[in-house]
TORSE-780794 format. One record per residue (C-alpha): residue number from 1; residue in one letter; x negated, y, z negated. Coordinates in nm, 4 decimals. Last residue first. Layout:
<recs>
num: NUM; residu: a; xx: X; yy: Y; zz: Z;
...
</recs>
This chain:
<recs>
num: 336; residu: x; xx: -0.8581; yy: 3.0388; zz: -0.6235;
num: 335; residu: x; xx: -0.9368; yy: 2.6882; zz: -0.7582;
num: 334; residu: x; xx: -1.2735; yy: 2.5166; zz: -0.5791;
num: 333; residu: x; xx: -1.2060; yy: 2.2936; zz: -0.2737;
num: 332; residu: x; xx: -1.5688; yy: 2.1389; zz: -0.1658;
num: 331; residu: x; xx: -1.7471; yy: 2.1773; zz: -0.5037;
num: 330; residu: x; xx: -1.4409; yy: 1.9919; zz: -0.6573;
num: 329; residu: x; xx: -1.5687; yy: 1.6155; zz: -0.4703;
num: 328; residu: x; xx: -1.9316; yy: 1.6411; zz: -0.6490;
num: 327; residu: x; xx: -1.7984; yy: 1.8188; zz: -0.9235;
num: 326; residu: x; xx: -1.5427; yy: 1.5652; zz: -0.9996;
num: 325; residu: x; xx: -1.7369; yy: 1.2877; zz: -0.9669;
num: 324; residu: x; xx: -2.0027; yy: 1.4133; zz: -1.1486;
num: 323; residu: x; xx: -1.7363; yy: 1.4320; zz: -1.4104;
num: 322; residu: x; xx: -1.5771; yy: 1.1024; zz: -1.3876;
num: 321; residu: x; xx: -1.9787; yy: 0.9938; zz: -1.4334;
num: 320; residu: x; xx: -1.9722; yy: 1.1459; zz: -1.7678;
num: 319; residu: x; xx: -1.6883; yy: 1.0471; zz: -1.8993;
num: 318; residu: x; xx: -1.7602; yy: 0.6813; zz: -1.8380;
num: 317; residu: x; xx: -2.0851; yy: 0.7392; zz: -2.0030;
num: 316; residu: x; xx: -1.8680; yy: 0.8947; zz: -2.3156;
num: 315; residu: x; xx: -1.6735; yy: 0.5146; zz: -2.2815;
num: 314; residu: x; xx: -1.9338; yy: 0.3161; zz: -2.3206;
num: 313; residu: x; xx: -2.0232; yy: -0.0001; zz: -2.1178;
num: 312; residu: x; xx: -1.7110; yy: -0.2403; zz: -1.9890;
num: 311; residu: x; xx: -1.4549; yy: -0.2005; zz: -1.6785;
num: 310; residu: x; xx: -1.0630; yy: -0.1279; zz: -1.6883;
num: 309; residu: x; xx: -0.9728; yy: 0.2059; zz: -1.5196;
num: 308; residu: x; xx: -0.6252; yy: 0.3625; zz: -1.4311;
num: 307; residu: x; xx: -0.4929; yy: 0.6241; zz: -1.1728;
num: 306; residu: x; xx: -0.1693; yy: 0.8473; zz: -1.1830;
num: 305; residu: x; xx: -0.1873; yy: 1.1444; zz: -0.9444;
num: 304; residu: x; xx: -0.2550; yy: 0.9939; zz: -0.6076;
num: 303; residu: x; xx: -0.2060; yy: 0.6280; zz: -0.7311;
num: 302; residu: x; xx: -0.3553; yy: 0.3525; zz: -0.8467;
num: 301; residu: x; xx: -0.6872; yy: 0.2243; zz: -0.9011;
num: 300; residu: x; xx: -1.0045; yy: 0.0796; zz: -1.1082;
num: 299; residu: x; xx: -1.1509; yy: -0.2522; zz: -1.1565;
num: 298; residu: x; xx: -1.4815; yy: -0.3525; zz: -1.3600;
num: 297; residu: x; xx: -1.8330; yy: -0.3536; zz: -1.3553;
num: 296; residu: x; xx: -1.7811; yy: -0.0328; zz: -1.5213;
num: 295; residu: x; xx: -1.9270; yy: 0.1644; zz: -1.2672;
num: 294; residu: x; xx: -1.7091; yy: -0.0460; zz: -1.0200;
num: 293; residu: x; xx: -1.4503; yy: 0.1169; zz: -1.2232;
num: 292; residu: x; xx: -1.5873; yy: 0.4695; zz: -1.1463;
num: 291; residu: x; xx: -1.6023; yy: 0.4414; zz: -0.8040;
num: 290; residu: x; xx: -1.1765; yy: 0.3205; zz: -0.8008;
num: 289; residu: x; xx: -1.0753; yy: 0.5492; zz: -1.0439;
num: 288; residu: x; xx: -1.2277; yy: 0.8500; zz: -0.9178;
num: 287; residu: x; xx: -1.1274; yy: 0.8596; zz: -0.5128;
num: 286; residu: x; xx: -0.8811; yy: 0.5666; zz: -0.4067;
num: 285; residu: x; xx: -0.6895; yy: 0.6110; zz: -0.7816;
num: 284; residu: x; xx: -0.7357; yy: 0.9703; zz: -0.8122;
num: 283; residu: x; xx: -0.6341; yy: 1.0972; zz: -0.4817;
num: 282; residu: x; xx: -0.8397; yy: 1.4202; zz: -0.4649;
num: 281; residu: x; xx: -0.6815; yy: 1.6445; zz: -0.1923;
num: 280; residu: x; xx: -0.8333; yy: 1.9342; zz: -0.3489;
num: 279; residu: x; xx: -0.4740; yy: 2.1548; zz: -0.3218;
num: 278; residu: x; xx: -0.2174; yy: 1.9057; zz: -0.3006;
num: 277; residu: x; xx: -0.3981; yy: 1.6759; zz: -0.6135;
num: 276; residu: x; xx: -0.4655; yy: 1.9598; zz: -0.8408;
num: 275; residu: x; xx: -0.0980; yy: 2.1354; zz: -0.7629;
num: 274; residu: x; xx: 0.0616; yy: 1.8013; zz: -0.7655;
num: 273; residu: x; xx: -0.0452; yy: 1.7911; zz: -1.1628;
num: 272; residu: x; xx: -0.3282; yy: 1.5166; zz: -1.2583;
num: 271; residu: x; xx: -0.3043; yy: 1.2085; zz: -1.4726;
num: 270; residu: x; xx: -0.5836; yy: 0.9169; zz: -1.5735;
num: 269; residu: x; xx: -0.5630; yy: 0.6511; zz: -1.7694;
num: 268; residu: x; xx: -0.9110; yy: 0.4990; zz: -1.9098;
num: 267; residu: x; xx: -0.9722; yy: 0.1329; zz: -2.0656;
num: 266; residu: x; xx: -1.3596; yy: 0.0053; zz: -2.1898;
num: 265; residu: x; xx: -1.4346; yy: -0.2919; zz: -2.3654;
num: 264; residu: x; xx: -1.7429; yy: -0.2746; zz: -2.5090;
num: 263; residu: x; xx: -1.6062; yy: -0.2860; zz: -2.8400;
num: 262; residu: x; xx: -1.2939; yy: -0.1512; zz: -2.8636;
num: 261; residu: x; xx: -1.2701; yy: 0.1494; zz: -2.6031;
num: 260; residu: x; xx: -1.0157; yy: 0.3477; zz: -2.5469;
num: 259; residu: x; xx: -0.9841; yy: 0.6533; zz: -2.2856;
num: 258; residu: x; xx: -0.7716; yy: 0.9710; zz: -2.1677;
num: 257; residu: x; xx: -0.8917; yy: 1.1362; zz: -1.8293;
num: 256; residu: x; xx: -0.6467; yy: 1.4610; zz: -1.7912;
num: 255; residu: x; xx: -0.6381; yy: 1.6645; zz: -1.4811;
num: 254; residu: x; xx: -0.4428; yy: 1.9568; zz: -1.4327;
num: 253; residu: x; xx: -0.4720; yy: 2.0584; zz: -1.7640;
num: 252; residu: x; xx: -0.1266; yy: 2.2742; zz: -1.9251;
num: 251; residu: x; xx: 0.0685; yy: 2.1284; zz: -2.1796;
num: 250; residu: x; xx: 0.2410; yy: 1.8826; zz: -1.9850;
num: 249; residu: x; xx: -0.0765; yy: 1.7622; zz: -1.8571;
num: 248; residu: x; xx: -0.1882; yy: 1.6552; zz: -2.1642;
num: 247; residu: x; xx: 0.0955; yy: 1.4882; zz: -2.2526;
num: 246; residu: x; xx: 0.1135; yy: 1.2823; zz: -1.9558;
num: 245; residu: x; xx: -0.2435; yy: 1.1637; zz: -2.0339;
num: 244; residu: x; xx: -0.1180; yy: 1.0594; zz: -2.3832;
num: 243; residu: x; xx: 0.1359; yy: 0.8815; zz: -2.2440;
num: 242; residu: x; xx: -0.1445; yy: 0.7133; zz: -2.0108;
num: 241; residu: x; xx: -0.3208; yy: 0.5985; zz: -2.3066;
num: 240; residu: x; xx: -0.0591; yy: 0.5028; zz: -2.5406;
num: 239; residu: x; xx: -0.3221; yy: 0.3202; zz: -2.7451;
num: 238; residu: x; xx: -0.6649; yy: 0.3634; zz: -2.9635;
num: 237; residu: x; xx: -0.6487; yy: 0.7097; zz: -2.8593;
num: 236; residu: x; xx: -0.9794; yy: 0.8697; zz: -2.6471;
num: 235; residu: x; xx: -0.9264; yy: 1.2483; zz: -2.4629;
num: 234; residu: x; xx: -1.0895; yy: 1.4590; zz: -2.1679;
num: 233; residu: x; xx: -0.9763; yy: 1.7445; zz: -2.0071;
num: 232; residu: x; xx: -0.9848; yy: 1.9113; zz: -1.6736;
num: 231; residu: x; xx: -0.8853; yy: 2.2741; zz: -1.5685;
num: 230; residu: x; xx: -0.9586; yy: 2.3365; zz: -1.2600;
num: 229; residu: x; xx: -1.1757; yy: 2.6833; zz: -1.1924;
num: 228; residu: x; xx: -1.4693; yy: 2.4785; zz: -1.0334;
num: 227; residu: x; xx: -1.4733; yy: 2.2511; zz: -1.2775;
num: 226; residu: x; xx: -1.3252; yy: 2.4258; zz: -1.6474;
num: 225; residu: x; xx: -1.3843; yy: 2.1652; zz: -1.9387;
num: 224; residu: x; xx: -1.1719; yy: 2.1010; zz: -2.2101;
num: 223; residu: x; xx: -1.2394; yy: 1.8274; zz: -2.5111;
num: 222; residu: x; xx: -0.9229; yy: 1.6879; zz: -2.6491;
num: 221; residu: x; xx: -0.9315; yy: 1.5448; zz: -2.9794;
num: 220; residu: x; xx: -0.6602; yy: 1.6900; zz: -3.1340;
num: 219; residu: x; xx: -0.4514; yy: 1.6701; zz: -2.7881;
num: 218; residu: x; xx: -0.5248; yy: 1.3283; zz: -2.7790;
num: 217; residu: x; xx: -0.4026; yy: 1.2280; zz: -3.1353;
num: 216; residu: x; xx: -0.0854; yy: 1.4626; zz: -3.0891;
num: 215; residu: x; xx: -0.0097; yy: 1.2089; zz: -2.8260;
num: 214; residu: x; xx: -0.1018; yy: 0.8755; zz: -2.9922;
num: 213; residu: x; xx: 0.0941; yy: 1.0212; zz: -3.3066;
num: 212; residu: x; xx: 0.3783; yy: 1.0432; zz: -3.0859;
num: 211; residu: x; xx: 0.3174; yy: 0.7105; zz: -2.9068;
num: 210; residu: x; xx: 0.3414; yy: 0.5278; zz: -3.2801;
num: 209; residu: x; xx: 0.6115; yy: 0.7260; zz: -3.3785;
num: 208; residu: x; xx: 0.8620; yy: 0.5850; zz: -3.1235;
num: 207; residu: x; xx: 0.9965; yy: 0.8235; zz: -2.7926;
num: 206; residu: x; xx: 1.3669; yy: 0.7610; zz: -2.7645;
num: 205; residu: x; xx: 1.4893; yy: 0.5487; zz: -2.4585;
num: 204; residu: x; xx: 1.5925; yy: 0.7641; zz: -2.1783;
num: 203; residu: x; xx: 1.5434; yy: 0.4951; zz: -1.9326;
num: 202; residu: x; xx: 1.8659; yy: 0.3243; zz: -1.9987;
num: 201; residu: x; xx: 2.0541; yy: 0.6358; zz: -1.9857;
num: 200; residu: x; xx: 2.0110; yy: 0.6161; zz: -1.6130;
num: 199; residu: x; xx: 2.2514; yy: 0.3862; zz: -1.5620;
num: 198; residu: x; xx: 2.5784; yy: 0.5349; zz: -1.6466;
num: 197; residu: x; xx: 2.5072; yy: 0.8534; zz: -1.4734;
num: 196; residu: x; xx: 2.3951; yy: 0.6323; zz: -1.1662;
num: 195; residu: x; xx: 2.6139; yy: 0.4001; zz: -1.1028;
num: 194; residu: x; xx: 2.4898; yy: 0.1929; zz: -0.8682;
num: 193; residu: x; xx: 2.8076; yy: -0.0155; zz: -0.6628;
num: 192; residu: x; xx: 2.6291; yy: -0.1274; zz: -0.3625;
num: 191; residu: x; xx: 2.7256; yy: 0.2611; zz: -0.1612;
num: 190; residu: x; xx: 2.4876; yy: 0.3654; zz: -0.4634;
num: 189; residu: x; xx: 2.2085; yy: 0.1363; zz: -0.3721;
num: 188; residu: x; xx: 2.2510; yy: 0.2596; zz: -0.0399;
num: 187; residu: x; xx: 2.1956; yy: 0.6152; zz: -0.1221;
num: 186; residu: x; xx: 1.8873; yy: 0.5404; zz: -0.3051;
num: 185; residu: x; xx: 1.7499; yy: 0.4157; zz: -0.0379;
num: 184; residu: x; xx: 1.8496; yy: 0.6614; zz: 0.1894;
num: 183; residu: x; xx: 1.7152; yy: 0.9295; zz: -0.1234;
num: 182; residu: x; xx: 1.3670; yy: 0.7737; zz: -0.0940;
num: 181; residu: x; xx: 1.3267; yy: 0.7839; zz: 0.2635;
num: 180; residu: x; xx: 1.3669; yy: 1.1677; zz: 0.2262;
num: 179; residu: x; xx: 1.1494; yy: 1.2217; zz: -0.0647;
num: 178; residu: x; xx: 1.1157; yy: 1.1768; zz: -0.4549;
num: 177; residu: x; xx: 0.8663; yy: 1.2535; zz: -0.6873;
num: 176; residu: x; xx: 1.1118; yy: 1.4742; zz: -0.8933;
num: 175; residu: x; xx: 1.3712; yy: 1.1390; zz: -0.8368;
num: 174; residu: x; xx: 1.4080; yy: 1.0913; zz: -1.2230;
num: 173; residu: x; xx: 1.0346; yy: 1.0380; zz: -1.2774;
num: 172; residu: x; xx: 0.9887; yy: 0.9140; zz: -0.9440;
num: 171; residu: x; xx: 0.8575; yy: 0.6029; zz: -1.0615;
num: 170; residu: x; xx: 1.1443; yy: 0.5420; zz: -1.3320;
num: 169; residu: x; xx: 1.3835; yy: 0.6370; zz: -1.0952;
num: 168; residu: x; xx: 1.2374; yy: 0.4268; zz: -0.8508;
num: 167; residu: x; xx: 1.2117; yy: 0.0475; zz: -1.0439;
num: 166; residu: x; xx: 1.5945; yy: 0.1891; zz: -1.2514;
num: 165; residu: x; xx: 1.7440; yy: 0.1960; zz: -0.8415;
num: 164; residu: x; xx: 1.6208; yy: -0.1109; zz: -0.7768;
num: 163; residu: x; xx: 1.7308; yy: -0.3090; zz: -1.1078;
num: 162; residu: x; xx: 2.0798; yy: -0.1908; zz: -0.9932;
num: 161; residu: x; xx: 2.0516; yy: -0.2977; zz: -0.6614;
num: 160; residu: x; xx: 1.9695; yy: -0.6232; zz: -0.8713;
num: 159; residu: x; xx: 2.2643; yy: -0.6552; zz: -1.0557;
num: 158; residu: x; xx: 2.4650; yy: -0.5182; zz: -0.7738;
num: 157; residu: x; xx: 2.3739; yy: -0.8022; zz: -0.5467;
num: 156; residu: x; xx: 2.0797; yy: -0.6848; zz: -0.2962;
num: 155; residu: x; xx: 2.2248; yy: -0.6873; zz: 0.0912;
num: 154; residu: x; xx: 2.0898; yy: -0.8524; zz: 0.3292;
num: 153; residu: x; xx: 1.9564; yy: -0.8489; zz: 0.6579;
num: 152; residu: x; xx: 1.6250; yy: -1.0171; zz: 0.5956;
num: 151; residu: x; xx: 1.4600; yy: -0.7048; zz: 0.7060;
num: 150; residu: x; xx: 1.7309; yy: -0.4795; zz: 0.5120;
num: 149; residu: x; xx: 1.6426; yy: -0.7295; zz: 0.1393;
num: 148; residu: x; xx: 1.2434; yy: -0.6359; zz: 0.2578;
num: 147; residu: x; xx: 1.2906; yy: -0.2660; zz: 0.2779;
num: 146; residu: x; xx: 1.4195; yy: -0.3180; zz: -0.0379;
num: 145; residu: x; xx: 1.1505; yy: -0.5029; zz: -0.2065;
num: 144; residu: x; xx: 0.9414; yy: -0.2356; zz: -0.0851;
num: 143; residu: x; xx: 1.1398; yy: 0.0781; zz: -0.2449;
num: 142; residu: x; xx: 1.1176; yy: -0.0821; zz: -0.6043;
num: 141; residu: x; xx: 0.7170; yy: -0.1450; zz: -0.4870;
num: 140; residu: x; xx: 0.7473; yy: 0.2690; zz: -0.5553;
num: 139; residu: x; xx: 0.7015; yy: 0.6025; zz: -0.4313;
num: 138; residu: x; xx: 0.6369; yy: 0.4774; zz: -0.0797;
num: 137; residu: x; xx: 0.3948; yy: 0.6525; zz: 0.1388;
num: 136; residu: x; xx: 0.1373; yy: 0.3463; zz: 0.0024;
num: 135; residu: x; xx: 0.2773; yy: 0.0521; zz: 0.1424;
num: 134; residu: x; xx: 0.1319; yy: -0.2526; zz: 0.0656;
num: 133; residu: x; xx: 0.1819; yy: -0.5678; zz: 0.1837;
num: 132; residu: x; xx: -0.1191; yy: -0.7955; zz: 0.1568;
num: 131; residu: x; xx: -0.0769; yy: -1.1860; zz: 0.2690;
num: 130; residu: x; xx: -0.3103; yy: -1.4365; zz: 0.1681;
num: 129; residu: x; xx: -0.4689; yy: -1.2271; zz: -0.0525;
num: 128; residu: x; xx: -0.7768; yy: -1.3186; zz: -0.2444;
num: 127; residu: x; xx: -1.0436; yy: -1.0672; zz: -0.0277;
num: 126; residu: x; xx: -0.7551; yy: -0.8155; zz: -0.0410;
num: 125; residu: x; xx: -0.7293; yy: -0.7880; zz: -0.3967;
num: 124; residu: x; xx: -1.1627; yy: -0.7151; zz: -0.4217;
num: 123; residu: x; xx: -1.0582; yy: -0.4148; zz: -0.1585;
num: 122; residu: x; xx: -0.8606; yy: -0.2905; zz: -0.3421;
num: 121; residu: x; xx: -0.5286; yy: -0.1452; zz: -0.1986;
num: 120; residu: x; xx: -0.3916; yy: 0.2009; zz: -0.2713;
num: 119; residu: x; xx: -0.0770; yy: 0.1841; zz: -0.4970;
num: 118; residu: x; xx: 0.2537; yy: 0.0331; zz: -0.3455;
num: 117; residu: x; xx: 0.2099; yy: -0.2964; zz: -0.3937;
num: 116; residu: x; xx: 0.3894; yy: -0.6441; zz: -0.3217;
num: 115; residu: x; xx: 0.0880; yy: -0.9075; zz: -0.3083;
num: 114; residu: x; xx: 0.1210; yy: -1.2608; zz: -0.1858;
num: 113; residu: x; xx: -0.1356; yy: -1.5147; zz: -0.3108;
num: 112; residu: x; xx: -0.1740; yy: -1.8494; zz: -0.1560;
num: 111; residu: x; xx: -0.2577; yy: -2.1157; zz: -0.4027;
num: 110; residu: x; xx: -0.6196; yy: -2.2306; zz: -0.4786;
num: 109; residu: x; xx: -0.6445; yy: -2.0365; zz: -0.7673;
num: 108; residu: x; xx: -1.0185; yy: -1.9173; zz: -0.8911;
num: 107; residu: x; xx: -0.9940; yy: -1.5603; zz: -0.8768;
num: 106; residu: x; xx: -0.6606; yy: -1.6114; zz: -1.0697;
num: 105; residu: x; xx: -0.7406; yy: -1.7675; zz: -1.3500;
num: 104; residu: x; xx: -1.0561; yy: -1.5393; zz: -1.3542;
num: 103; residu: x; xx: -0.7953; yy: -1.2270; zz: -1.4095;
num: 102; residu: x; xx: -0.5364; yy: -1.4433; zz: -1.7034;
num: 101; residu: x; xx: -0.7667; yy: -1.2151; zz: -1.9881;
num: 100; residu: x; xx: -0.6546; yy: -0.8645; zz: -1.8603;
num: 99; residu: x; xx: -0.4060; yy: -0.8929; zz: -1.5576;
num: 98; residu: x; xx: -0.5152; yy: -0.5361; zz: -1.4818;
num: 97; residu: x; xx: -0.8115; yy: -0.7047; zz: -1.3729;
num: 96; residu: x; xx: -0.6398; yy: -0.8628; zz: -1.1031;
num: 95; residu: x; xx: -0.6474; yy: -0.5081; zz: -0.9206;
num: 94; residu: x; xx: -0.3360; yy: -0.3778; zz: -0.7292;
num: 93; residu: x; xx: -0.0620; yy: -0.4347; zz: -0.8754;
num: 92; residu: x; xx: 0.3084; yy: -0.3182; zz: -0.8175;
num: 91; residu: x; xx: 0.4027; yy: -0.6909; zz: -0.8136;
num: 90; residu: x; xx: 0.0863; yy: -0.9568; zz: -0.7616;
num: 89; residu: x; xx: 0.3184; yy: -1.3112; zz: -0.5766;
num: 88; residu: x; xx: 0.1911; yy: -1.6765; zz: -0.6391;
num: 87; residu: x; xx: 0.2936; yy: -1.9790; zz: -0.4637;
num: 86; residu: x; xx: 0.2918; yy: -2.3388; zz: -0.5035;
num: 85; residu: x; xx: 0.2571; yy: -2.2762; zz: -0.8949;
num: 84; residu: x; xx: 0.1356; yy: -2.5518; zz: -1.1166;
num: 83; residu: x; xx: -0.2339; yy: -2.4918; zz: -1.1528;
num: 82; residu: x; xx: -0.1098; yy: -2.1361; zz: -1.2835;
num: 81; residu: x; xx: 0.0522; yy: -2.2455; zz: -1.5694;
num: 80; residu: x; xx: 0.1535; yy: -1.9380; zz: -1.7407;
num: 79; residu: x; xx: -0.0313; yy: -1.7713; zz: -2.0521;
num: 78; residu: x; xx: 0.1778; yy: -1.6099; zz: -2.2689;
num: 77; residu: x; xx: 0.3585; yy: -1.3409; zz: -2.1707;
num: 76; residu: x; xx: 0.7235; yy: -1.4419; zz: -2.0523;
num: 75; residu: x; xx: 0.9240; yy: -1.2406; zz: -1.8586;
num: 74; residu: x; xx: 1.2891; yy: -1.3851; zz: -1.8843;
num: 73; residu: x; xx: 1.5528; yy: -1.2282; zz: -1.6780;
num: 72; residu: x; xx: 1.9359; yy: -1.1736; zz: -1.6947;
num: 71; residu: x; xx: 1.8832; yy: -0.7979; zz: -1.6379;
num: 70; residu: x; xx: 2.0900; yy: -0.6139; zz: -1.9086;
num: 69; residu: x; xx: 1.8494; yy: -0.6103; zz: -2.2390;
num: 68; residu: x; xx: 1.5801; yy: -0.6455; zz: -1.9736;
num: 67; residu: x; xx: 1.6032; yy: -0.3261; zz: -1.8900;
num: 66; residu: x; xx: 1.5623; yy: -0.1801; zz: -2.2584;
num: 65; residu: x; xx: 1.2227; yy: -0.3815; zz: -2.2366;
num: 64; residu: x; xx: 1.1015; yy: -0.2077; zz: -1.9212;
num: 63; residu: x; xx: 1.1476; yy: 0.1272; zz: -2.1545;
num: 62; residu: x; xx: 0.9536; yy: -0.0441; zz: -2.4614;
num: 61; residu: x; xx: 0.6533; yy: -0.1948; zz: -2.2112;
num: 60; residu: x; xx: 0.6405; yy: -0.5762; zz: -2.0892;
num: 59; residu: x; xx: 0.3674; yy: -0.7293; zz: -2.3624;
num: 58; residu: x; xx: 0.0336; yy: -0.9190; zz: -2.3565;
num: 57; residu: x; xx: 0.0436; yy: -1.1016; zz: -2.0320;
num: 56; residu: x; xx: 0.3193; yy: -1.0009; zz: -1.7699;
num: 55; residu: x; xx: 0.5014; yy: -1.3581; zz: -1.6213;
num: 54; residu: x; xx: 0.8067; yy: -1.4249; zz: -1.4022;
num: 53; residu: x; xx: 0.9107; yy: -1.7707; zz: -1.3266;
num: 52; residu: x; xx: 1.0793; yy: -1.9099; zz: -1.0189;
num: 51; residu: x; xx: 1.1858; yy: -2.2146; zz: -0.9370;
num: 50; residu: x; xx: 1.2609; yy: -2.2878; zz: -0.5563;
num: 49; residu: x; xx: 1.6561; yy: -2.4595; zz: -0.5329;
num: 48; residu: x; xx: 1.8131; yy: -2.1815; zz: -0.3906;
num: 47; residu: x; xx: 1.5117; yy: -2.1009; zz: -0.1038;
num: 46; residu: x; xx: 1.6031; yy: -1.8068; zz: 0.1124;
num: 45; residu: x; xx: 1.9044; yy: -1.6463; zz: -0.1064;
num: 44; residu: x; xx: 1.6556; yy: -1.7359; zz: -0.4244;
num: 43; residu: x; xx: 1.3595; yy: -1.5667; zz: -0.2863;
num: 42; residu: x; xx: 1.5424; yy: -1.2431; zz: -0.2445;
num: 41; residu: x; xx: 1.6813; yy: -1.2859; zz: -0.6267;
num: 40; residu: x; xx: 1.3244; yy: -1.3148; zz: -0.7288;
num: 39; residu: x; xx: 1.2153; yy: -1.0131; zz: -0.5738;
num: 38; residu: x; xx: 1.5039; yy: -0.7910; zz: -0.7062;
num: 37; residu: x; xx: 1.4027; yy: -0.9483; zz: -1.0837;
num: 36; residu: x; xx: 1.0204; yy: -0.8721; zz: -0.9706;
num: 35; residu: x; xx: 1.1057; yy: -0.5714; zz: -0.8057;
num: 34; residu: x; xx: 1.2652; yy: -0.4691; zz: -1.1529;
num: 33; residu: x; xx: 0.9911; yy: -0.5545; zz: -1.3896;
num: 32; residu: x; xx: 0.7142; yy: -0.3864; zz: -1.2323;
num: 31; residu: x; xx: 0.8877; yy: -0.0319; zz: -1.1055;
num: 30; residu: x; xx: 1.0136; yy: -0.0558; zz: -1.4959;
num: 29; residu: x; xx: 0.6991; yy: -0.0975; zz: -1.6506;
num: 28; residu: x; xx: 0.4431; yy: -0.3881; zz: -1.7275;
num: 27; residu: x; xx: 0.2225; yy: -0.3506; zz: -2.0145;
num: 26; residu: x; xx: -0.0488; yy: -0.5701; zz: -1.8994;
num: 25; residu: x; xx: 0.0717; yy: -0.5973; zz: -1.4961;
num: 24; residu: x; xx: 0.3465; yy: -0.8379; zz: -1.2852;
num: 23; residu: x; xx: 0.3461; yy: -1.1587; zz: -1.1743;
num: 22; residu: x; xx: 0.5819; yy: -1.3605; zz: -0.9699;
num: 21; residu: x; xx: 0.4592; yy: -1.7808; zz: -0.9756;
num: 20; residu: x; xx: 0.6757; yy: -1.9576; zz: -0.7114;
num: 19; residu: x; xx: 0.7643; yy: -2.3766; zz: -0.8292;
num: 18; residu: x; xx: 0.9286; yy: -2.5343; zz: -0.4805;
num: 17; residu: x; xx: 0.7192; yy: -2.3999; zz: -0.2287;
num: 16; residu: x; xx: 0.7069; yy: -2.6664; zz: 0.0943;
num: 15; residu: x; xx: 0.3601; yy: -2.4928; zz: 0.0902;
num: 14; residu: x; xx: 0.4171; yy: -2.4421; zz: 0.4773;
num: 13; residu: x; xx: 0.7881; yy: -2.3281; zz: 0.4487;
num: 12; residu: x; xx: 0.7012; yy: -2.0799; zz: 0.1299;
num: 11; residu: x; xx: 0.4251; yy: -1.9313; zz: 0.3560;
num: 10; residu: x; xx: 0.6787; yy: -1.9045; zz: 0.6421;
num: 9; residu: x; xx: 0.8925; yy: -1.7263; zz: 0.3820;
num: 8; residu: x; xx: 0.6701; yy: -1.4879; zz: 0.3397;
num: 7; residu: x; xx: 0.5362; yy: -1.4227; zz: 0.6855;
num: 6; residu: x; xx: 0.9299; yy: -1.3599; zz: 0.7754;
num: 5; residu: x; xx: 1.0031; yy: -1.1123; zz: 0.5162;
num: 4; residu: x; xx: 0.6998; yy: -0.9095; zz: 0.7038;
num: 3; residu: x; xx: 0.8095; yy: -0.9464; zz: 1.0497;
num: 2; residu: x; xx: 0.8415; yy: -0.5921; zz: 1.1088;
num: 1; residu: x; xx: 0.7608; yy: -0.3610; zz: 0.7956;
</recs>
């Protein structure tokens, strides 16, 4: 991480920065939303007077929206002015498609782009970045922003060491995903005045009737297929596609591929258990979702066990290549 606080602000320097564009994904959650307020707060000790506006097109999701509730942050979602921003920064994003209908804006901005990531990099994101940070051992860009608050030698406010802490709980679903760098990080934020009983009920925000009925949806509809002893299953809701993955999971796959389409139009989330991905070493956003969004003439990635597609055709022939896929890569590490 050496030098990497630095590059940014001699970016700001050269652009003489004074309007910096921070965006974030289509339904953007927690890890999203609170690097972004952490991330702003950086840029502010650097540059006070830089304006700084934080966008997410469609919708922030219900959990990120409890955050907000107590972060003094705006996020709007309609469409920013990009032709005004000096600088623009991709949080805990990795593919501009996941920017749905704002994508060619940004393909065609002249500004520099800075991404923040944590998921594998794309290799159509690093052909636009001006600078690419990503690290992928972390469990979240929560963890990133940090590293880059110690490089600066600072130390987050508590308002935004809180944000920090909610950005990795959330991706380490309550610290199950976490490691050893993880927990000194957490451990600071603590020692910065975290509470974390107190905190932590923000995430647990009640599950609405729309994602149930998304959920029981998928599991109606699943179709189950054994490859090479895994269990892998397919699904299609109308929304709530990665909670619907989850689900799936929870009740027993170890790989679950849930899509929508609406027209052609084509969205996929994809989960797997750490059994599937320790013992086939399948990393679903570098190895499935990535191939099979070029399929789809569109963008896929994300992490090891939690990937995501966005691409156009029809969705049963995106099934069907994810499963020559899989039995191309499972033929090499089938289930004892």
């Amino acid at each position: 991480m050496n030098g990497l606080f630095h590059k940014i602000t001699s970016i700001l320097e050269e652009r003489r920065a004074r309007f910096a564009l921070i965006l974030c994904h289509q339904n953007a959650d927690p890890d999203a939303i609170c690097s972004s307020y952490a991330l702003s707060k950086l840029l502010k000790y650097f540059k006070p007077e830089i304006e700084i506006q934080v966008a997410s097109p469609e919708s922030v999701s219900k959990v990120s929206k409890a955050i907000l509730e107590r972060l003094p942050m705006d996020v709007i979602n309609d469409e920013p002015d990009f032709n005004r921003a000096d600088i623009i920064f991709m949080i805990d994003t990795n593919t501009i498609q996941q920017f749905g209908e704002w994508s060619e804006n940004i393909r065609n901005i002249s500004s520099p782009i800075i991404v923040i990531d944590h998921h594998a990099p794309h290799p159509e994101t690093k052909k636009i970045a001006t600078l690419y940070i990503c690290r992928e051992e972390l469990s979240s860009t929560c963890e990133i922003v940090y590293s880059l608050f110690r490089e600066a030698n600072l130390k987050p406010p508590k308002d935004a060491a809180e944000a920090l802490f909610l950005g990795i709980a959330f991706d380490t679903k309550h610290f199950i995903l976490a490691d050893g760098s993880t927990f000194k990080t957490i451990a600071d934020l603590v020692d910065l005045g975290v509470k974390p009983q107190e905190i932590l009920q923000i995430l647990t925000a009640p599950m609405d009737l729309s994602e149930r009925i998304a959920r029981l949806k998928a599991c109606g509809r699943m179709r189950l297929m054994r490859i090479y002893g895994w269990i892998v299953v397919f699904s299609h809701v109308g929304s709530f596609q990665s909670s619907a993955a989850r689900a799936l999971i929870d009740v027993g796959a170890n790989l679950a591929i849930v899509g929508s389409q609406e027209r052609n139009e084509i969205s996929i989330s994809m989960r797997s258990d750490n059994e599937f991905y320790n013992k086939t070493g399948i990393h679903l956003g570098r190895d499935l979702a990535n191939p099979l969004g070029e399929f789809l003439n569109g963008m896929g990635g994300g992490h090891s066990t939690s990937a995501g597609v966005n691409g156009t055709g029809d969705l049963e022939t995106a099934f069907k290549y994810a499963i020559k896929i899989l039995r191309e890569k499972l033929k090499h590490c089938p289930r004892q």
